[in-house]
Structures are given as structure tokens and as C-alpha cells.
N, C-alpha and C positions, 0 to 999 in steps of 0.2 A: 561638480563639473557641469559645464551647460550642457543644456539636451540635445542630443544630435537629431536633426530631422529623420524621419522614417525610414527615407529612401538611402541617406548615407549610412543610417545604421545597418540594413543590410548591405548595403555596400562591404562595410568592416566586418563584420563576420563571415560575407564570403571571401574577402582579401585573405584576413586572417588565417586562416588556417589552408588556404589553399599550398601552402609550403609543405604542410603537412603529410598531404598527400601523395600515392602513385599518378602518375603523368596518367593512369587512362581513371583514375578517379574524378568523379565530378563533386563541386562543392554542395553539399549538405544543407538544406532547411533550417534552421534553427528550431521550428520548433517540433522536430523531430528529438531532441534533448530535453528539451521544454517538458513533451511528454513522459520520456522516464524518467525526469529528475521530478515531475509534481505528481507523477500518476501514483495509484495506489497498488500496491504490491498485497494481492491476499496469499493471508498465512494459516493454512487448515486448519481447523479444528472439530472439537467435540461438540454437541450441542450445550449451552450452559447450564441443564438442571442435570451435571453430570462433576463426576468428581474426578479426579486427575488420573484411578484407574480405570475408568470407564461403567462404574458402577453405581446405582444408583445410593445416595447417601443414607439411612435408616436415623431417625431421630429419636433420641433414647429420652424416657422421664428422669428429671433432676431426681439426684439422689433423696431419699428421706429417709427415717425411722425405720420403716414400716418393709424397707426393701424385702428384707429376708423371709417376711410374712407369706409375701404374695409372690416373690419370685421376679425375676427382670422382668421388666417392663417397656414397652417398646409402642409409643406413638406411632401409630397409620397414620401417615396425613394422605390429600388425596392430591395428586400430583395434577398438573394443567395439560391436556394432552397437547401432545408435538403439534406444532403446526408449520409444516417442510415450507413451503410456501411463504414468498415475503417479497414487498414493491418496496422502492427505496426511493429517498429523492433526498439534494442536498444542495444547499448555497453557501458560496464563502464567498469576502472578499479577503483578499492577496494581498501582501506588499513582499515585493522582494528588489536589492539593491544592483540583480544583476540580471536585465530583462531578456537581455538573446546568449547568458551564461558563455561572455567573454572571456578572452585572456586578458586585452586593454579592454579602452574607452566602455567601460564599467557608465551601464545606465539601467537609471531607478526605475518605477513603474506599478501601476496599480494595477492587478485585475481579480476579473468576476469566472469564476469556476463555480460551472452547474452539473448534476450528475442525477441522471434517472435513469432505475434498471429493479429489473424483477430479475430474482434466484429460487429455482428449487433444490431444497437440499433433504432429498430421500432418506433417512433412515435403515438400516437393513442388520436389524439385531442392536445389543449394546457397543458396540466399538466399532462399529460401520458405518460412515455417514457419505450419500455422494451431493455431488455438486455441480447444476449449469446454472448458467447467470448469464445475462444479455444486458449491458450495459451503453448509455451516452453519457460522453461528458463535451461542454462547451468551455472554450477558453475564449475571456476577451478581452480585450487592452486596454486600457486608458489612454494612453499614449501615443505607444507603439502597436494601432492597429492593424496594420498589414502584418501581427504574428496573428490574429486573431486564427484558430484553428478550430476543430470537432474529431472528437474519435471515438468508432464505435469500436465495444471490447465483449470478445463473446469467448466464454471460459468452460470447463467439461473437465471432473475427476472425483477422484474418491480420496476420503481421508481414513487411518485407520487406526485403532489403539493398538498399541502394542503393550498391552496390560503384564503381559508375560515377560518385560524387557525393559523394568523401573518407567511405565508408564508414555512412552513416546509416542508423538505422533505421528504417524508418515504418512505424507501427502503427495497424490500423484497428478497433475493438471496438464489440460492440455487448453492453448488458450491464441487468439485470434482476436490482430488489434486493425485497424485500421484508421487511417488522419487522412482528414479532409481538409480543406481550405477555400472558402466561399461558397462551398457547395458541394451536395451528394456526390457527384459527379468529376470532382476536381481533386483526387486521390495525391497526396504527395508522399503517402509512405504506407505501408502494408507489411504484417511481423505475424508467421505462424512458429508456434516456439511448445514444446514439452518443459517443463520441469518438477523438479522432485524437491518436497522440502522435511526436512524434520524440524521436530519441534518439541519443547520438554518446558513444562511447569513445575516452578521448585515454588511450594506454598508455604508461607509463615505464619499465617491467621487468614481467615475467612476473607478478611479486609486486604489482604496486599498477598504479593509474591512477584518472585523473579520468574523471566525466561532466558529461553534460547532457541534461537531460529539459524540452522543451516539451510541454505539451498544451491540450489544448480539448475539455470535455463541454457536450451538450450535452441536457437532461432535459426528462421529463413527469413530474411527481409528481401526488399524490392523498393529503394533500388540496394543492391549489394553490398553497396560502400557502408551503409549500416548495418551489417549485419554482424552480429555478435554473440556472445556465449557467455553468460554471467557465472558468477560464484560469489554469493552474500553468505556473512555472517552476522547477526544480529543477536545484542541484548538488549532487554529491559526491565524496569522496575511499573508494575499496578498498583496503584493503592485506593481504595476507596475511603474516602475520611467522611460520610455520612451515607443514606440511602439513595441519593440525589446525586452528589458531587464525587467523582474522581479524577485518578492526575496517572500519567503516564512521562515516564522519564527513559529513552532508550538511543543509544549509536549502533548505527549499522557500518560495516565495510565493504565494500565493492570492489572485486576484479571480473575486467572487462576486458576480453581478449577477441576482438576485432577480425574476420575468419577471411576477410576479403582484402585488406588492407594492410598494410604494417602499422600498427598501433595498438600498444596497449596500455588500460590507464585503471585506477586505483583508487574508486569514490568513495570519500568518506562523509558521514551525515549525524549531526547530533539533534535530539530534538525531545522539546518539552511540551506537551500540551493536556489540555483541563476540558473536563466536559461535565455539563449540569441535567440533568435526566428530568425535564418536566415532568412526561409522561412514560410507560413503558415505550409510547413510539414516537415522541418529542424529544428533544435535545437541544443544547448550544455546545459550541465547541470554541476553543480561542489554541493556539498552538503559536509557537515559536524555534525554528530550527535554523542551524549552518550548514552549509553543502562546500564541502572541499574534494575537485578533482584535481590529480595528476595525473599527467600520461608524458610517456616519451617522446611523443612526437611534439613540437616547437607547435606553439599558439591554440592545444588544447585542455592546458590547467585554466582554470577558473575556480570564483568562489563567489556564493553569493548568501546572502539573509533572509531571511523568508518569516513571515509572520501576516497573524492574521485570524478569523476568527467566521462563524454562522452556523446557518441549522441545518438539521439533519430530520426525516422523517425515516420510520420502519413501520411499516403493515404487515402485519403475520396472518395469514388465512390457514 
């Protein structure tokens, strides 16, 4: 399909679904979707030198002859101490087939997503971990610059094992986004939201294992007409196939029940991606996922393809 120039294309996304809405509704940003269709959703957990009941692992000596002599035997290794504290920074570039996640006039588009932020994550016993994180990320176009956006994300909660309850996780967050557009000062969207998630690891070997992710947000947006209340359910497959390289294989589902508006819609997402671990705090990443929404209301299904690949830093203090 040829390119639509800038200005028409948001022309058509705001035509577009303006049917959609109540008569005192106004139309919608695009890249108010943009953002929770590419943002990253955190899912709590444990710290990693920990095992799925929250204990730490004990490293026993291969068996020999001699066992019965001397009695079990049990390897002290000496553990890395915790370090709560960690800066992040990340670059990708994007390709996806559907830039302002249309119902028509479906257009392509390159962009650069960048993301820097520090988290502390306290420790408080074995199966108690919390968690604040101050985060930016920048989005920018190729294209279609006038989506070009920013948004900061500032998040606060505790994660906690349920050792006692086949090993769950349950995670409590309370989290705080806000999207800018040319500048600090030029607000086009703002979202303060709780939610709760569990979460369960089923392990097969050291090297891979399945999950399971429920959750439930629950939000105040500004302006209202975005305001919504989610409920995801997610699986996936880990697998590490050396010390360096692993692969991730997982679909999630999405209902989205719109608290201001009449609409409700039903996103679904599959997605494959690979990451090569240079260093403990080096990486690359490449991924490739499909986004399919439905909703009831006319001119808000869409779908689009997404791929793409770059690096990733972590600093642990």
C-alpha cells in the first residue's frame, strides 16, 4: 500500500474510530496504544540464585565408592552476595506492519525504542522481595514522526513466595506512567493503576521450564476515555541451550474492559524471541511477535507484526 503522508494518517485514525465512541468522548492519541501494545509489562519474581520454593539450592558431591565411609557429603560453595540495586539501559530497533494499530489503511514503519531506568529490589528474608523502579523510554519514527512520543514509568511493590502453596508467586504493584509528546511539558496521557499478579514455574531441567502469569490492573487515566481495567493471562516456554544463548516462546491474552466508555476488546499476542548473554551485564536480543485485537466496538480491531532486535545493559551495585 503506498504511504500515507503524516498528517492524513492521523487524519484516519482519528476518523476511524470516532464511530466508536460516546458523543461526549473525544478521539484518542494513537500513541496512547502504541504504548501498551510495545510497553513492557513486569512480572515479579524471585531473585535468580533461588529455587522455585524459595530456598536456597545445596550442592551435594557425585556419588562414589567411598559414600558410606565418610557419610553425605555436601559442597559449601560461597554464594555472590545480593546486590538490590541495578541501572538499566536498552536499544532496539522495531519494525512493525501496523504503525498507528489500525483497523484499515494498515502502514509499515521503522522505529528506535530506547529505555533507561534504575530499580531497587530489597530483599527482606527468603521469599520477600520489594520493588521501586524509575524508568524512561523514548519512541521514534522513521516515518510517521509526529507519533514520535516519551514516557516516564515509576512502579513500587512487593513480590512474595508462597512456598507453602506449590511455590507461587504473588505480586503486588502499584505503578505510575506518564506520555509526553515533544516535550516534558506537553502531557497527552497520564495512567495510575494497582495490580496483582501470580505467577508459577513448572521446571523440567536446570535449562528450560514452563510458566504461568495471571494478573489484574486496575487504572485511573486522564484523559478518561482511556481508562481501563485489564485481566491477562499468560504462558510460556525458557530454555537455555548453552551458558550464553536462550530462547523464549510464550502467548498472552488480554481483556480489556474500558470503565468510561462502552467498549470492550480482547488482545491476543504470540511472541518468539532469543537473547545472547555476552556478559553478566551485556546482551543482544532479536524477537519476533503478532498482536491481534478485537473489540466490539466498529474500527477498533486491528493487527499488526512486530520484529526486531538490540542491546540491553544491567549494572548490579
Amino acid at each position: 500500500m503506498k504511504l500515507l503522508p503524516p498528517f492524513l494518517l492521523l487524519f484516519v485514525v482519528s476518523v476511524l474510530p470516532a464511530t466508536a465512541q460516546t458523543p461526549e468522548a473525544r478521539v484518542l492519541p494513537p500513541q496512547i496504544d502504541q504504548l501498551r501494545e510495545y510497553g513492557s509489562a513486569s512480572v515479579p519474581s524471585l531473585p535468580p540464585d533461588e529455587t522455585a520454593n524459595g530456598s536456597p539450592m545445596p550442592t551435594y558431591a557425585a556419588q562414589s565408592p567411598g559414600d558410606d565411609d565418610l557419610g553425605q557429603q555436601v559442597i559449601l560453595k560461597s554464594k555472590n552476595e545480593y546486590q538490590p540495586l541495578s541501572a538499566f539501559a536498552a536499544t532496539n530497533i522495531l519494525y512493525t506492519s501496523n504503525v498507528a494499530l489500525t483497523d484499515g489503511f494498515e502502514q509499515e514503519d521503522w522505529f528506535w525504542r530506547s529505555t533507561l531506568g534504575v530499580t531497587y529490589a530489597p530483599r527482606f528474608g527468603n521469599y520477600l522481595l520489594g520493588n521501586i523502579s524509575i524508568s524512561e523510554d523514548i519512541f521514534r519514527y522513521d516515518k510517521f514522526d509526529v507519533l514520535n512520543f516519551e514516557s516516564l514509568n515509576i512502579s513500587a511493590g512487593l513480590a512474595y513466595n508462597l512456598w507453602f502453596f506449590y511455590g507461587i508467586n504473588a505480586g503486588l504493584e502499584f505503578n505510575y506512567t506518564r506520555l509526553t509528546s515533544g516535550g516534558v511539558n506537553e502531557e497527552i496521557f497520564s495512567n495510575r493503576s494497582v495490580s496483582l499478579a501470580l505467577s508459577r514455574n513448572f521446571y523440567i531441567n536446570r535449562a528450560q521450564y514452563f510458566y504461568v502469569v495471571g494478573g489484574a490492573e486496575i487504572g485511573w487515566s486522564d484523559p478518561q476515555e482511556a481508562e481501563r481495567d485489564e485481566f491477562t493471562l499468560l504462558g510460556g516456554y525458557h530454555v537455555r541451550l548453552s551458558r550464553s544463548f536462550e530462547l523464549d516462546l510464550s502467548y498472552r491474552v488480554g481483556y480489556y474492559h474500558y470503565t468510561q466508555i462502552d467498549r470492550e476488546d480482547v488482545n491476543q499476542s504470540i511472541q518468539a524471541g532469543a537473547r545472547y548473554n555476552f556478559t553478566k551485564w551485556f546482551s543482544a536480543n532479536a524477537s519476533v511477535s503478532g498482536v491481534f485485537n478485537g473489540s466490539d466496538r466498529t474500527g477498533f480491531d486491528y493487527q499488526a507484526l512486530n520484529t526486531g532486535g538490540g542491546l540491553s545493559f544491567n549494572w548490579k551495585f
